[in-house]
C-alpha positions as YAML, in Angstrom:
chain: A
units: angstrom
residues:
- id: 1
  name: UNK
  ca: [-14.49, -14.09, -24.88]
- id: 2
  name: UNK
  ca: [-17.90, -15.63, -23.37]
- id: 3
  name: UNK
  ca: [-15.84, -17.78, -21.24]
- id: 4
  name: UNK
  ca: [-14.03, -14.77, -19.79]
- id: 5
  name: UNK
  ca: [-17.88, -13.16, -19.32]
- id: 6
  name: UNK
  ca: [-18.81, -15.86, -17.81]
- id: 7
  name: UNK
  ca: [-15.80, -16.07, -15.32]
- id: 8
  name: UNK
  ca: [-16.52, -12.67, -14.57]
- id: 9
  name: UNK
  ca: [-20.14, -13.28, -13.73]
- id: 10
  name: UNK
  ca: [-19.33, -15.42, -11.40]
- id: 11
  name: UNK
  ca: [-16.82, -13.54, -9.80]
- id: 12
  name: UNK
  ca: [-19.31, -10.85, -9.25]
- id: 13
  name: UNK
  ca: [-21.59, -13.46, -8.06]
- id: 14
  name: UNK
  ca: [-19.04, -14.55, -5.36]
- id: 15
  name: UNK
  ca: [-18.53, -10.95, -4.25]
- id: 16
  name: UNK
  ca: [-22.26, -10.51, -3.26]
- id: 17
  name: UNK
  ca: [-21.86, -13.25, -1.19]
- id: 18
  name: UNK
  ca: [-18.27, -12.41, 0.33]
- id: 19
  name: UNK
  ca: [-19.27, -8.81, 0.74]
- id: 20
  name: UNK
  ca: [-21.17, -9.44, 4.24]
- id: 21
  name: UNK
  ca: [-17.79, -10.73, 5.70]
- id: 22
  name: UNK
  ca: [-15.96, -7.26, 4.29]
- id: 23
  name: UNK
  ca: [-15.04, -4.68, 7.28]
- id: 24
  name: UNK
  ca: [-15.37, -1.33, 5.88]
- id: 25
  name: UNK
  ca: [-13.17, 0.93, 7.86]
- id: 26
  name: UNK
  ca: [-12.74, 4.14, 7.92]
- id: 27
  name: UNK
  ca: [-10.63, 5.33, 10.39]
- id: 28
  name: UNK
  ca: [-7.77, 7.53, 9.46]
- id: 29
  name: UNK
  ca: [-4.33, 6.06, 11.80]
- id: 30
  name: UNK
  ca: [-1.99, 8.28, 13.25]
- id: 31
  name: UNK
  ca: [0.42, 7.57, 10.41]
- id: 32
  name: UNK
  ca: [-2.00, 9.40, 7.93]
- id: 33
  name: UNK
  ca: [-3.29, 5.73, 6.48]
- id: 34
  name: UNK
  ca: [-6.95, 5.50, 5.59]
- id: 35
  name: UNK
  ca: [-8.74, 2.44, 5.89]
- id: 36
  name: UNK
  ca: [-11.43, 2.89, 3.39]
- id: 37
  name: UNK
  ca: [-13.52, 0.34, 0.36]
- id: 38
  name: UNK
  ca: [-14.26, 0.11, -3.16]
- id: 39
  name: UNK
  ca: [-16.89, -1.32, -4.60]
- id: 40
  name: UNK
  ca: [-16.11, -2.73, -8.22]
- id: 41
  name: UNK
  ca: [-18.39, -3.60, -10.79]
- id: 42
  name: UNK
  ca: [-18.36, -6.75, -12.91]
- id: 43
  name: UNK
  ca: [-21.40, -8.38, -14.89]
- id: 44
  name: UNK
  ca: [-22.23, -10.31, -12.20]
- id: 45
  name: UNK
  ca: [-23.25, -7.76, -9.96]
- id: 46
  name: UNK
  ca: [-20.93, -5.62, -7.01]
- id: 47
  name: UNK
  ca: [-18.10, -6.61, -5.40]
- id: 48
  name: UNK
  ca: [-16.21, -4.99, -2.13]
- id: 49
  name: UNK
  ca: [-12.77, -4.79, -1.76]
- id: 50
  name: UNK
  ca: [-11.06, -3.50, 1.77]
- id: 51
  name: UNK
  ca: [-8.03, -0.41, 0.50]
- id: 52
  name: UNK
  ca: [-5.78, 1.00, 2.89]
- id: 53
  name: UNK
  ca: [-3.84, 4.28, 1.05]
- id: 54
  name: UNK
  ca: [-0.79, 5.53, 2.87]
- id: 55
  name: UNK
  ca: [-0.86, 9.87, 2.16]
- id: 56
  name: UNK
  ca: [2.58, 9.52, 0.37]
- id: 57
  name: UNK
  ca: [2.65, 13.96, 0.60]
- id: 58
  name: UNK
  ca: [4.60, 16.04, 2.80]
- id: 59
  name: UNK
  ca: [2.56, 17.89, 5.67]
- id: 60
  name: UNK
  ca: [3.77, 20.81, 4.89]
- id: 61
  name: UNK
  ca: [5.29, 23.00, 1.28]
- id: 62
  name: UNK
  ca: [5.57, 26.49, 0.89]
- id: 63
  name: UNK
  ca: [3.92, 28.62, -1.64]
- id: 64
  name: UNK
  ca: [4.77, 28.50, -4.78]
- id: 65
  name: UNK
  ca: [6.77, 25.18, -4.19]
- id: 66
  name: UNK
  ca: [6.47, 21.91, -6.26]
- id: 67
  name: UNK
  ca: [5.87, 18.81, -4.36]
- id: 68
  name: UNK
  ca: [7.96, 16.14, -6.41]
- id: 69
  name: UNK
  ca: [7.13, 12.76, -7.14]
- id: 70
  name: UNK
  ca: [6.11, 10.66, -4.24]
- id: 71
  name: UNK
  ca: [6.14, 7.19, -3.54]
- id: 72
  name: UNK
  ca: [2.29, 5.44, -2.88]
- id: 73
  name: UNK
  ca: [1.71, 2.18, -1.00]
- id: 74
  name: UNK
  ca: [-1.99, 0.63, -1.47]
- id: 75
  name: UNK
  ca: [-2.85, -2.26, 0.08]
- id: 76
  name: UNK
  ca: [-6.04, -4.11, -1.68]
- id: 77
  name: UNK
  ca: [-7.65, -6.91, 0.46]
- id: 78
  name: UNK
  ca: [-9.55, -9.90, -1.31]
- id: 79
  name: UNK
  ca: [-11.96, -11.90, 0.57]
- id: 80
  name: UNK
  ca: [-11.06, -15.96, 0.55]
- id: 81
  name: UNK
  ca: [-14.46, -16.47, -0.93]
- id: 82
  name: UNK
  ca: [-13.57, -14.87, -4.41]
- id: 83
  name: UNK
  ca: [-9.90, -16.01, -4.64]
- id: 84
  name: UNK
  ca: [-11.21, -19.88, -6.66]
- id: 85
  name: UNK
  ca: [-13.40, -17.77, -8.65]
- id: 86
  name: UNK
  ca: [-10.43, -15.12, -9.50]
- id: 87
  name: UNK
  ca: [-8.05, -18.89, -10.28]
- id: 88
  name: UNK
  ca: [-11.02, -19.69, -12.75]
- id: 89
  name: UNK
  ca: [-10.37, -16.06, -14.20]
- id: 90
  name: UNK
  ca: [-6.37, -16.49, -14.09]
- id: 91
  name: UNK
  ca: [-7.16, -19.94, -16.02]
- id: 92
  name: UNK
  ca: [-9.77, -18.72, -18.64]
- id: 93
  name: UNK
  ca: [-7.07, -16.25, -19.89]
- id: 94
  name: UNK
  ca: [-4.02, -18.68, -19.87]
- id: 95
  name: UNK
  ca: [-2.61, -17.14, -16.98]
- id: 96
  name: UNK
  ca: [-0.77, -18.95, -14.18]
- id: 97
  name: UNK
  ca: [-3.56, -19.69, -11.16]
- id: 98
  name: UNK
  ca: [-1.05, -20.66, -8.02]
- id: 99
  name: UNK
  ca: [-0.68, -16.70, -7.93]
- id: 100
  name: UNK
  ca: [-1.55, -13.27, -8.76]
- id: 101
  name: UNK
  ca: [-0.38, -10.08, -10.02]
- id: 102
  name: UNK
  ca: [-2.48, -6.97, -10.87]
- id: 103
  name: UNK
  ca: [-1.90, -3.23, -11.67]
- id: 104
  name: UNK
  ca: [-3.93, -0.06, -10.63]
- id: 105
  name: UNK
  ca: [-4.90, 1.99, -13.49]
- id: 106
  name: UNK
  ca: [-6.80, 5.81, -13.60]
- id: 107
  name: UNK
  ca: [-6.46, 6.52, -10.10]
- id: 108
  name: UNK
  ca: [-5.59, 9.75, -8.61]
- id: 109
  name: UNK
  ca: [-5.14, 11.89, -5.27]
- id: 110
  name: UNK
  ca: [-7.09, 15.29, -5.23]
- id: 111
  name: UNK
  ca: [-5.02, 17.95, -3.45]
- id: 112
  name: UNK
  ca: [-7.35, 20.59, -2.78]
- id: 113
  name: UNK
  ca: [-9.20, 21.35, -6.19]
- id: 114
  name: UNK
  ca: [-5.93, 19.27, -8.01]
- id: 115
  name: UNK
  ca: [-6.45, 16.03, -9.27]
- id: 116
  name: UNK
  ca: [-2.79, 14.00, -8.69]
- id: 117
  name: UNK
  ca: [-2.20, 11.48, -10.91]
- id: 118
  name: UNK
  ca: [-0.58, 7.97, -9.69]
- id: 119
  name: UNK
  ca: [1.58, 6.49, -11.81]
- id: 120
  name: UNK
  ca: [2.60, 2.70, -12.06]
- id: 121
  name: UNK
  ca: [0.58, 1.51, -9.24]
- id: 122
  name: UNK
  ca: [1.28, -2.26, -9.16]
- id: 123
  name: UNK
  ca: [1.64, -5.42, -7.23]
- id: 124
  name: UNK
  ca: [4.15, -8.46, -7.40]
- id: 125
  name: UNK
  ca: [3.37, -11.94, -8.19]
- id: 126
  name: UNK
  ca: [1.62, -12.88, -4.90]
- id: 127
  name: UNK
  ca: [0.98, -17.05, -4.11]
- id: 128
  name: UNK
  ca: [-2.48, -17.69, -3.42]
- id: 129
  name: UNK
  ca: [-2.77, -18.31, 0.61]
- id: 130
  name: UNK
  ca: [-3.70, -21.80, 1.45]
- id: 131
  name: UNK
  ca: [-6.44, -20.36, 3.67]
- id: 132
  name: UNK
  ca: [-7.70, -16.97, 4.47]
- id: 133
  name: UNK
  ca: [-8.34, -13.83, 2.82]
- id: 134
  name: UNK
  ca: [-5.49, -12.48, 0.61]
- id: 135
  name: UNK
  ca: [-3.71, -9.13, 0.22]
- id: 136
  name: UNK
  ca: [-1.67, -7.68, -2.47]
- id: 137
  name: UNK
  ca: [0.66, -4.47, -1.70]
- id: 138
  name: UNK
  ca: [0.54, -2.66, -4.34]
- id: 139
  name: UNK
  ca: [3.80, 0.38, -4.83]
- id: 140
  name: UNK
  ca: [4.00, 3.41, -7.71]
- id: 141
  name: UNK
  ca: [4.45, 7.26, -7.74]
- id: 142
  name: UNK
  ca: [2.35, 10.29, -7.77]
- id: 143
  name: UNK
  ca: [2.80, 12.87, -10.60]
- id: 144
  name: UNK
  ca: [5.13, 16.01, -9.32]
- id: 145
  name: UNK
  ca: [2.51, 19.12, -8.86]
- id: 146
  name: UNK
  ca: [2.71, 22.99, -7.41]
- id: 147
  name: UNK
  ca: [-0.22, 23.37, -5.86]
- id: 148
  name: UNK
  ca: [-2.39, 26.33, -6.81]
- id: 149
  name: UNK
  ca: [-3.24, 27.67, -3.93]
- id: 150
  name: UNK
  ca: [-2.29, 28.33, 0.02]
- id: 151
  name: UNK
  ca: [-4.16, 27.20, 2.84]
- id: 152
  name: UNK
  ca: [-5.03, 23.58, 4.56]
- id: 153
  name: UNK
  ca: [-5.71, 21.77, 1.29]
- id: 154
  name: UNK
  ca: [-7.53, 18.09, 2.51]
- id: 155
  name: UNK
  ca: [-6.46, 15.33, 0.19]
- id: 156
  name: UNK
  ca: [-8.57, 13.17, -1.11]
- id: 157
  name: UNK
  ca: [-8.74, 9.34, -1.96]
- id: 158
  name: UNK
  ca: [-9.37, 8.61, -5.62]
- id: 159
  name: UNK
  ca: [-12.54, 8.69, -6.46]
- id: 160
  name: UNK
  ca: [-12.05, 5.57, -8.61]
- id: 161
  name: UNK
  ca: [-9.64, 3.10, -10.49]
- id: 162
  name: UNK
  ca: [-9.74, 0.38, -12.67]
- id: 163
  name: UNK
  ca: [-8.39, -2.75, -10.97]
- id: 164
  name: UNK
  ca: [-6.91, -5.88, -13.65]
- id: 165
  name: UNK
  ca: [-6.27, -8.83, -12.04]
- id: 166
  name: UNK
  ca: [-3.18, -10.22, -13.11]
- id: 167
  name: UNK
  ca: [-2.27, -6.46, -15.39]
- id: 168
  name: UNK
  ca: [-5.04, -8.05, -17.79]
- id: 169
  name: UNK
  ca: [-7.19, -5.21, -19.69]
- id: 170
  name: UNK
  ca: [-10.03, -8.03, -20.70]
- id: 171
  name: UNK
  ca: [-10.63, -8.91, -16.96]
- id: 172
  name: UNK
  ca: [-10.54, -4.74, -15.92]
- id: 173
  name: UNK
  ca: [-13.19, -4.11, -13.02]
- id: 174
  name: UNK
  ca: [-14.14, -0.52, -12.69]
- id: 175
  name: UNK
  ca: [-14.09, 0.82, -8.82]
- id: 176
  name: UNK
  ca: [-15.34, 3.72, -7.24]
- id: 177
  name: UNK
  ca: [-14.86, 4.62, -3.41]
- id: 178
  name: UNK
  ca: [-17.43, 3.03, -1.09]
- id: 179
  name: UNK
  ca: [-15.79, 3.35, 2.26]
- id: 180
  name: UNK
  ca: [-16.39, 6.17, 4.81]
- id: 181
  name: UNK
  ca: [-13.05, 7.25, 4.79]
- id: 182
  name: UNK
  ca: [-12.65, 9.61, 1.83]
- id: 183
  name: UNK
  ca: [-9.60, 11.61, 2.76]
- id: 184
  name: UNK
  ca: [-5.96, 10.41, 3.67]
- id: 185
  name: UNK
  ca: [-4.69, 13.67, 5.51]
- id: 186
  name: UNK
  ca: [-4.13, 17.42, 5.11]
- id: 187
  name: UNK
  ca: [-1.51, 19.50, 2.87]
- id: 188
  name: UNK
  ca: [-0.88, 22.22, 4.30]
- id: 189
  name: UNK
  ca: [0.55, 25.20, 1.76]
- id: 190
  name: UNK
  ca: [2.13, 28.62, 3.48]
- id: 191
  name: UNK
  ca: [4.64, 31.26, 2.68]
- id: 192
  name: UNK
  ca: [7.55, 30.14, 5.28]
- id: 193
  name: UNK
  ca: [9.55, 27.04, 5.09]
- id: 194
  name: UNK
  ca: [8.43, 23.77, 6.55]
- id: 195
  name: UNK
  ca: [10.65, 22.37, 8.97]
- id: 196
  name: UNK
  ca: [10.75, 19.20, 10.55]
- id: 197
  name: UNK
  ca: [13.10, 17.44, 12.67]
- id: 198
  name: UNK
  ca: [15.68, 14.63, 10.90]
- id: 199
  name: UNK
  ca: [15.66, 11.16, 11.83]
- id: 200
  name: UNK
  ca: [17.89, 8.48, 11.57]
- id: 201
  name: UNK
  ca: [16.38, 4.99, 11.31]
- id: 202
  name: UNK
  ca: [18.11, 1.99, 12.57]
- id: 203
  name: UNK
  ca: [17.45, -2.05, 11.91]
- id: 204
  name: UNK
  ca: [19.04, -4.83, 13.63]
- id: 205
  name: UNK
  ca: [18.45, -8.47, 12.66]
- id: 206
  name: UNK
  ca: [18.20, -10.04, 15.96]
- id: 207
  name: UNK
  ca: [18.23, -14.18, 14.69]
- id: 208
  name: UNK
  ca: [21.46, -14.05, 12.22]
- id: 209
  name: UNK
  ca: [22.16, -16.68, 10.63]
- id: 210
  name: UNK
  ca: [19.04, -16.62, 8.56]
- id: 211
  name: UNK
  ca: [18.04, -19.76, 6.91]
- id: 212
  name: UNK
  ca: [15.07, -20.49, 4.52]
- id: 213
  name: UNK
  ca: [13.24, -21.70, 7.54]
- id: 214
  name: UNK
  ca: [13.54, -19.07, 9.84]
- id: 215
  name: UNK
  ca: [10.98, -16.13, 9.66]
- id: 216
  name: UNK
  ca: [13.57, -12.57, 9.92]
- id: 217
  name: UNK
  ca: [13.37, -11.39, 13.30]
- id: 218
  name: UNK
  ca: [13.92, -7.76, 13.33]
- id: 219
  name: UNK
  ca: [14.12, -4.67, 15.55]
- id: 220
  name: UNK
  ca: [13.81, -0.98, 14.37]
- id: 221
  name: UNK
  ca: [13.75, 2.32, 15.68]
- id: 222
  name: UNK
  ca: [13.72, 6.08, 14.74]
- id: 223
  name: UNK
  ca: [15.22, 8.93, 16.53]
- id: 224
  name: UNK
  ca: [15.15, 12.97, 15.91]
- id: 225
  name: UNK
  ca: [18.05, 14.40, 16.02]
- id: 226
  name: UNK
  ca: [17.88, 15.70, 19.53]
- id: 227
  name: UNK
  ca: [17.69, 12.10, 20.61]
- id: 228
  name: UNK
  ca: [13.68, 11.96, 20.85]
- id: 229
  name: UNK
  ca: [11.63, 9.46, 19.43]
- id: 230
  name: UNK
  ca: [9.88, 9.31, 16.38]
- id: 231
  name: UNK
  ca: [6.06, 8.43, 16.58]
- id: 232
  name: UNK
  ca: [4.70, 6.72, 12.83]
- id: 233
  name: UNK
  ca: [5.24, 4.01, 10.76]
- id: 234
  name: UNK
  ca: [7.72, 2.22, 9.19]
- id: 235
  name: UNK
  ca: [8.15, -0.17, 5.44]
- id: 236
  name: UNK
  ca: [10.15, -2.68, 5.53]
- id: 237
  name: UNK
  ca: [10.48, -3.75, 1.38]
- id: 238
  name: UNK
  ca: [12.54, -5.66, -0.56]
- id: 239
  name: UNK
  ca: [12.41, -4.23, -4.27]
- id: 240
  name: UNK
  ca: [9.14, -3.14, -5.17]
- id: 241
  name: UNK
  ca: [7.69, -5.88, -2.35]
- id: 242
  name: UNK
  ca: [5.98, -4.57, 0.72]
- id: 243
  name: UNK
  ca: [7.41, -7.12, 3.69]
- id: 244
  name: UNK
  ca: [5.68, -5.39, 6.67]
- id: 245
  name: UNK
  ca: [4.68, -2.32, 7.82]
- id: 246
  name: UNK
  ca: [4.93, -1.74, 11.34]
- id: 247
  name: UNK
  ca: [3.96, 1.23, 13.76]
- id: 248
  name: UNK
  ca: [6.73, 2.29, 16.06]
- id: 249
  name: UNK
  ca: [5.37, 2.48, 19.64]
- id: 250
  name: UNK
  ca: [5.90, 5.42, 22.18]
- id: 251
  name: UNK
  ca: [9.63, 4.59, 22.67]
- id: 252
  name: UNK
  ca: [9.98, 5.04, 18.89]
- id: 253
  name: UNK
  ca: [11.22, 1.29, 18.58]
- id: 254
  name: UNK
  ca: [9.21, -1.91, 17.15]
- id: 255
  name: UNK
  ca: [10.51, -5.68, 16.95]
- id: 256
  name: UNK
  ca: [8.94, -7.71, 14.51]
- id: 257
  name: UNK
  ca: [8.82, -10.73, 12.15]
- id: 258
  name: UNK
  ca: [8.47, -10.98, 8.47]
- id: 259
  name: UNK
  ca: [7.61, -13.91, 5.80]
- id: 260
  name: UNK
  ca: [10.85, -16.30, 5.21]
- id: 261
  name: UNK
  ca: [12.86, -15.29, 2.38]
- id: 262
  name: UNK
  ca: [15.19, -17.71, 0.03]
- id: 263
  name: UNK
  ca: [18.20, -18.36, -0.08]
- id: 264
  name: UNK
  ca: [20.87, -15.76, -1.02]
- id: 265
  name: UNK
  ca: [21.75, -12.64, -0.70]
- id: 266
  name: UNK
  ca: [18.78, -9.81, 0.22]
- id: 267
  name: UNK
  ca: [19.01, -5.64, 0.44]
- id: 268
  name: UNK
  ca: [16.09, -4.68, 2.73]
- id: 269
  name: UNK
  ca: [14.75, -1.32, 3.06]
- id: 270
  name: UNK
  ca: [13.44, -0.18, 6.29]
- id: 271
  name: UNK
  ca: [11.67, 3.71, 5.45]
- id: 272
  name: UNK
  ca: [10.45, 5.68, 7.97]
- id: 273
  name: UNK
  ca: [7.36, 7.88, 6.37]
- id: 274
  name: UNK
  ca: [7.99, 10.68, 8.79]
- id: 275
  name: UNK
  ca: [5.00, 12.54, 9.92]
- id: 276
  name: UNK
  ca: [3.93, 15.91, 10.96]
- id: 277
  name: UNK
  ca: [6.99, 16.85, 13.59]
- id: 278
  name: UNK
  ca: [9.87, 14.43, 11.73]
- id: 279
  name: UNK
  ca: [11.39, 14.06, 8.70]
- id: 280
  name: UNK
  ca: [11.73, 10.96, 6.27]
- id: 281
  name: UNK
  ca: [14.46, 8.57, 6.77]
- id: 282
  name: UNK
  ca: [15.65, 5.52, 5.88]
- id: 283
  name: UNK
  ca: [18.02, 2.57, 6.64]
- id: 284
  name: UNK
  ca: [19.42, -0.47, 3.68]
- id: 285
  name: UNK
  ca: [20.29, -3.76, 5.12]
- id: 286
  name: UNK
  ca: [21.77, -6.64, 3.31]
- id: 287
  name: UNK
  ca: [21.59, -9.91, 4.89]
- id: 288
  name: UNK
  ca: [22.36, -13.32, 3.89]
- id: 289
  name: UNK
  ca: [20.20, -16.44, 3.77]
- id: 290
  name: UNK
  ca: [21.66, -19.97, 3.77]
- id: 291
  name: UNK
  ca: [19.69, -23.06, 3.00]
- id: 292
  name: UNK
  ca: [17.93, -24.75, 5.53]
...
């Protein structure tokens, strides 16, 4: 137990002296994304983490309406400076240290006066980068609510979480928002019937046959149904794994690459978050990857 202390000191130590090199945004992105920070404490003394939090709620309900469970993407950034230190962690627990895992715990949006729980929050087995800062995407659900009352209802980032590296209680850091963004967008709660346009979302693999050495090349784009484009973002994930998230420009269309996958056979799932004008969509693509 002292030696996981001690590991802890010094990641705190290592975060004082990353946290000069951590941008703290706090711009809110068309797509409704806030760019924001948390500062977490450990018994070594503060440590900043960069968050981005996608608003996973509608723009729009109408009184009296629930708003169901909604899929949340979270994006925690780790400076390179603290990833040996977080290895030493890994170790000191018996824990693998070529990657990590982790899970978000006590967080939740506040809708207006509501406090939204998020359920499951959690990210995959990430590899360590060989240089660099790293980022884990982290995917889980808000808690289905009816608001309580009407109006322009701002929603708000959670006020704090407790972040364990690698889903590990003993090495828990408690974070609270730091960053100057604080909200992630607007709910807005009426009497009528919000209505938005539908959009189909299409995905083309443009450098078929994949192999294992050959980054995806892919091209998307989103459409309303009178044949307009659709302005936002989309997810490109495999499973629970975030691949990419892209922003479709003013022709609502985006090419892109993504990380190499392995061999076999792959379902990829291109969503289109919709936004204040369109509606959700989303497109599932299997494609096959031979060996190199």
């Amino acid at each position: 137990m002292n030696l996981v202390k001690n590991r802890v000191a010094a990641f705190g130590a290592a975060g004082a002296l990353a946290a000069g090199s951590v941008l703290a945004g706090g711009v809110l992105s068309p797509a409704s994304a806030a760019d924001t920070s948390y500062t977490c404490t450990t018994s070594g003394g503060p440590i900043t983490l960069p968050v981005s939090v996608d608003n996973p709620f509608p723009s729009s309900v109408p009184a009296g309406q629930q708003v169901g469970a909604q899929d949340v993407e979270m994006i925690v950034s780790i400076p390179s400076a603290l990833l040996p230190t977080i290895q030493l962690l890994l170790g000191s627990v018996g824990l693998p240290t070529t990657s990590l895992s982790g899970t978000v715990q006590n967080a939740a949006f506040v809708v207006g006066s509501q406090q939204v729980p998020i359920n499951g929050l959690a990210a995959p087995s990430t590899a360590f980068p060989a240089s660099g800062d790293m980022t884990l995407p982290f995917s889980g659900s808000t808690s289905a609510f009816t608001p309580s009352s009407s109006g322009s209802l701002p929603i708000g980032l959670p006020q704090s979480f407790d972040f364990l590296p690698g889903g590990q209680s003993s090495l828990a850091l408690p974070c609270e928002l730091a960053g100057p963004a604080t909200t992630v967008g607007t709910l807005v709660v009426g009497s009528g019937t919000a209505e938005k346009e539908s959009t189909t979302t299409r995905a083309k693999f443009l450098n078929t046959p994949l192999t294992t050495a050959k980054k995806p090349q892919v091209r998307v784009r989103v459409v309303q149904e009178d044949g307009d484009p659709a302005a936002g973002v989309v997810v490109v994930k495999k499973g629970k794994k975030v691949l990419k998230k892209v922003t479709l420009n003013d022709a609502g269309k985006k090419k892109f690459r993504f990380a190499k996958l392995a061999r076999g056979q792959h379902k990829i799932v291109f969503r289109y978050k919709g936004n204040a004008d369109s509606a959700a969509s989303k497109v599932v693509k299997t494609v096959r990857v031979r060996r190199a």
